[in-house]
VMD Tcl script that draws the C-alpha trace (Angstrom):
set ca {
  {47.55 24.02 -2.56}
  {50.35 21.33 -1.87}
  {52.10 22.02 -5.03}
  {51.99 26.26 -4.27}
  {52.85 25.39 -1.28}
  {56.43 23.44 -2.20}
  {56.92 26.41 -4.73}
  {56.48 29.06 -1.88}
  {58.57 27.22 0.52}
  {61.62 26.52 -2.35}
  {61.66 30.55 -3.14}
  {61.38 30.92 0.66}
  {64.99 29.15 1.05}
  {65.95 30.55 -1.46}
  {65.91 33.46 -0.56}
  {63.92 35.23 -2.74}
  {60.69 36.81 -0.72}
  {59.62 39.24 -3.08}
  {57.01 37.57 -5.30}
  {55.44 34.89 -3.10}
  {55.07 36.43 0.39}
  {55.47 33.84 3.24}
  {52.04 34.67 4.50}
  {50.35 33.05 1.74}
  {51.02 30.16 3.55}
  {48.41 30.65 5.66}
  {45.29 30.63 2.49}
  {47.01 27.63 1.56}
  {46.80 25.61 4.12}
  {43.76 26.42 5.29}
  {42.64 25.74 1.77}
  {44.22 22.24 2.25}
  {40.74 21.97 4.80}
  {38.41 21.52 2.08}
  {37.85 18.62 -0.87}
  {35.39 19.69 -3.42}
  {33.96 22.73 -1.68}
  {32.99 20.10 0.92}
  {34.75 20.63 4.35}
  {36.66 17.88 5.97}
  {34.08 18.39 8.85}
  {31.76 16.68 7.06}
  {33.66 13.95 5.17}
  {34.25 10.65 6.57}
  {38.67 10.55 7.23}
  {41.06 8.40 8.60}
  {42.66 8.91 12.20}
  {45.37 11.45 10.59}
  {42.01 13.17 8.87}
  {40.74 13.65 12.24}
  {44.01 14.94 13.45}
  {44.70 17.28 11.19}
  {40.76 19.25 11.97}
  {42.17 19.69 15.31}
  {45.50 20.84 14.53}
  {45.84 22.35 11.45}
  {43.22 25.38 12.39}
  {45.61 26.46 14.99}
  {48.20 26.05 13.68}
  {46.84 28.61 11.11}
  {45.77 30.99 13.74}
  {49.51 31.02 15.16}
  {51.24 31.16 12.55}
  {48.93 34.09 11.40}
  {49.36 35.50 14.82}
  {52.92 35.63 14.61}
  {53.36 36.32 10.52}
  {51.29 39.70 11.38}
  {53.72 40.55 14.71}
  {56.31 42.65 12.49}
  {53.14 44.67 11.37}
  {53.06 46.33 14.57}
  {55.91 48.72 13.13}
  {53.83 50.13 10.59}
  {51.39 50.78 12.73}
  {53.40 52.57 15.54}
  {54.32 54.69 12.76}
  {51.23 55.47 11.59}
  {50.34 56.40 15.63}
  {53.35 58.49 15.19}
  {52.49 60.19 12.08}
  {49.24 61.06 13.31}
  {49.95 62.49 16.73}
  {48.86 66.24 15.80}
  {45.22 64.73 15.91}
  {45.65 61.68 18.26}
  {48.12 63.62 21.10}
  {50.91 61.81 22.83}
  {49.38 59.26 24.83}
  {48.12 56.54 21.73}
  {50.96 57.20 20.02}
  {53.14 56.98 22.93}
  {51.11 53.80 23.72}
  {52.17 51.93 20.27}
  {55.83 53.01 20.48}
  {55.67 51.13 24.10}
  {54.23 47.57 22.40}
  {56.50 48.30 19.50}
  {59.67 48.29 21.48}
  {57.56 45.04 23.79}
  {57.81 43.04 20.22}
  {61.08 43.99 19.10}
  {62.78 42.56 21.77}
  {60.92 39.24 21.29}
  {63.20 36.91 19.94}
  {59.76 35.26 18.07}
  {59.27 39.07 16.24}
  {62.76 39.27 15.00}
  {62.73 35.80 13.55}
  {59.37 36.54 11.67}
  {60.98 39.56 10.69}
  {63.78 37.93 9.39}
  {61.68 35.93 7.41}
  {60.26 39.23 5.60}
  {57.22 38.52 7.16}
  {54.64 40.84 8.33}
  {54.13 44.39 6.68}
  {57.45 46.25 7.84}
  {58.00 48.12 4.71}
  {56.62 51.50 5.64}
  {60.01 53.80 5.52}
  {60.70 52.49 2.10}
  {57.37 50.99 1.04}
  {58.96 48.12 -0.33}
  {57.42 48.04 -4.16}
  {54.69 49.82 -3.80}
  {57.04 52.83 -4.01}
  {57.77 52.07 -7.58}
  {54.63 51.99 -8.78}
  {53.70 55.34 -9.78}
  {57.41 57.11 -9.97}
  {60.54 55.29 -10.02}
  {64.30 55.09 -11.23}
  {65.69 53.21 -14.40}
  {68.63 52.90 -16.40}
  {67.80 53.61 -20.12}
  {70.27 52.16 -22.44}
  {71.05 53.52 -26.34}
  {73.23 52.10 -28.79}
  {75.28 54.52 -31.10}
  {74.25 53.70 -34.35}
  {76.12 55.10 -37.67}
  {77.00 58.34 -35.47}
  {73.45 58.57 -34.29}
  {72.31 57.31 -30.63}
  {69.14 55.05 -30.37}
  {67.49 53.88 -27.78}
  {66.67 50.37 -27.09}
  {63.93 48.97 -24.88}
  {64.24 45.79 -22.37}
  {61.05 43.54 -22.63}
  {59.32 44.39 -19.38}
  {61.29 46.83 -18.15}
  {60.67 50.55 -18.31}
  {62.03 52.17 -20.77}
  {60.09 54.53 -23.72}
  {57.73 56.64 -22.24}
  {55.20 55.43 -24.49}
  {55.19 51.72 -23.72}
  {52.69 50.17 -21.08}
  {53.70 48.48 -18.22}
  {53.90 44.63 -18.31}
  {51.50 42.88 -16.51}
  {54.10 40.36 -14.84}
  {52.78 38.86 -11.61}
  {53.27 36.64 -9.79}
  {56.93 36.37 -11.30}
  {59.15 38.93 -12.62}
  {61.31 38.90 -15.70}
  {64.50 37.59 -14.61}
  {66.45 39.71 -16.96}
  {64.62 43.29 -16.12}
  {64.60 42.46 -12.30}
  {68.62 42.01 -13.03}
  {68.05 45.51 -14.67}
  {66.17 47.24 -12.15}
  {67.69 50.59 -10.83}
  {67.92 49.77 -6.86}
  {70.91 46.93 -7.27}
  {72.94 49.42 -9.33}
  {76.05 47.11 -10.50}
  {75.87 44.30 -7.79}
  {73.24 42.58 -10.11}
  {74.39 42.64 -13.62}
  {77.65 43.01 -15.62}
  {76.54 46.33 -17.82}
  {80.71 45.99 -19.37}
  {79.92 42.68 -20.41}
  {76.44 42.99 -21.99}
  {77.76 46.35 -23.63}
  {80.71 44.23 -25.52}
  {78.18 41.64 -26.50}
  {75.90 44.09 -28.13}
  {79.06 45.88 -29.84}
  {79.87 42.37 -31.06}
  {76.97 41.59 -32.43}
  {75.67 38.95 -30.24}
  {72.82 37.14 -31.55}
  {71.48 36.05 -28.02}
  {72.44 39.71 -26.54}
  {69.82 41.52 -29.31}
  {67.49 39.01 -28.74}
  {67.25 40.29 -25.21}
  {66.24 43.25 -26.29}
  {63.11 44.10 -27.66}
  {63.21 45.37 -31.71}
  {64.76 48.70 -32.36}
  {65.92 50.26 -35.80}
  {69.19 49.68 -33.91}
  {68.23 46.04 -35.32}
  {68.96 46.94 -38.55}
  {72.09 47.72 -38.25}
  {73.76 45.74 -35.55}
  {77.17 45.66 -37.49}
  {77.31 49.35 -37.04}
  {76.91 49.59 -33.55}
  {80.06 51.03 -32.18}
  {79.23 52.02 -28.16}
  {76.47 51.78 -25.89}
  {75.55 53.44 -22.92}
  {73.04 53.74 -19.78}
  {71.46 56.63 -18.41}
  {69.56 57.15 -15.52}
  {66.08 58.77 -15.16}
  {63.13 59.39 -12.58}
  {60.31 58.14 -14.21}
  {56.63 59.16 -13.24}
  {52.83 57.75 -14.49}
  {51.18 60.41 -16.69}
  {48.57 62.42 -15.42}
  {45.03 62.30 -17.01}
  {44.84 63.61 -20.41}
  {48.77 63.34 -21.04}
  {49.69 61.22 -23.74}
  {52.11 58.40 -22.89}
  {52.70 56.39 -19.72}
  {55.37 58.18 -18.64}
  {57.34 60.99 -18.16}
  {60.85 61.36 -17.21}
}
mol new
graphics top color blue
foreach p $ca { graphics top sphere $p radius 0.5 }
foreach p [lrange $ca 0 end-1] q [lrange $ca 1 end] { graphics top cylinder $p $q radius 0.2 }
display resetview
């Protein structure tokens, strides 16, 4: 728990919020309660022992308490999307504690945190689950274009999705549609390929572009919506 715990708390100055969500904090040190399924309760401990029973509950409560105050958004909209059936008044009701928290100056620094589930308008990535944008890159191969796959990333509409959690591919999260250009140099990695870069096709995953890397004279990306198959189709996507 103490070493997930330094991990979550480096990617959480870091910056990066995405994979490790602050609120785990809260399993883990409650976790930090127990010593071979045996809670401290009823283990003999020092004086700090004994302190940290009283405490560190709590300060797990709190911290819940105010990890889960952003939430409140989500479920003001959810009031709101519902009013045909619930009327004005509930829904009228959560807008009024909604607006209450937002001005809290605790709320807005949990928020800026990216804690809390405030992701409903753009449902953070659960909307890329079953349809989403990607850039598809081909390589122009003896007059012919083929299309090359990034390991991870979607691509042919016949390849599964990786099973990547809790950390993403650094190279197809560089990749991924959202960031457009302010993530990766597309110029760069397109001359690199052209060249013949050893560690540039290594990136990639194998391609009968492979086979002839001398005789690759352009690449290029597209863009396509990309959606799960339905039952019965074959593939895993369509696009």
């Amino acid at each position: 728990s103490l070493c997930m715990i330094s991990l979550l708390l480096g990617m959480w100055v870091s910056g990066n919020y995405a994979f490790l969500h602050p609120l785990s904090l809260v399993g883990l040190i409650a976790s930090c309660g127990t010593a071979r399924c045996v809670p401290v309760m009823h283990r003999n401990t020092s004086f700090l022992g004994l302190w940290y029973r009283r405490i560190a509950p709590w300060a797990v409560i709190v911290f819940a308490i105010i990890a889960l105050l952003p939430s409140w958004n989500t479920v003001s909209f959810i009031l709101d999307y519902h009013s045909h059936r619930l009327g004005e008044r509930i829904p009228g009701w959560g807008r009024a504690v909604k607006n209450t928290l937002n001005a809290q100056y605790v709320v807005q620094q949990a928020r800026a945190f990216n804690l809390g589930m405030d992701h409903y308008r753009y449902a953070y990535f659960a909307g890329a689950v079953e349809e989403r944008s990607e850039w598809v890159f081909t390589a122009q191969v003896l007059g012919k274009w083929v299309e090359v796959d990034v390991p991870c990333k979607v691509g042919s509409v016949d390849r599964a999705p990786c099973f990547t959690s809790p950390l993403h591919r650094r190279f197809a999260w560089q990749l991924w549609f959202p960031f457009g250009e302010g993530m990766f140099n597309f110029p760069r990695f397109f001359e690199l390929l052209c060249n013949g870069d050893p560690v540039a096709w290594a990136a990639l995953e194998w391609s009968p572009a492979h086979q002839h890397i001398q005789n690759v004279t352009a690449m290029a990306k597209q863009a396509f919506d990309y959606h799960f198959t339905g039952s019965g189709q074959a593939g895993w996507w369509t696009r």
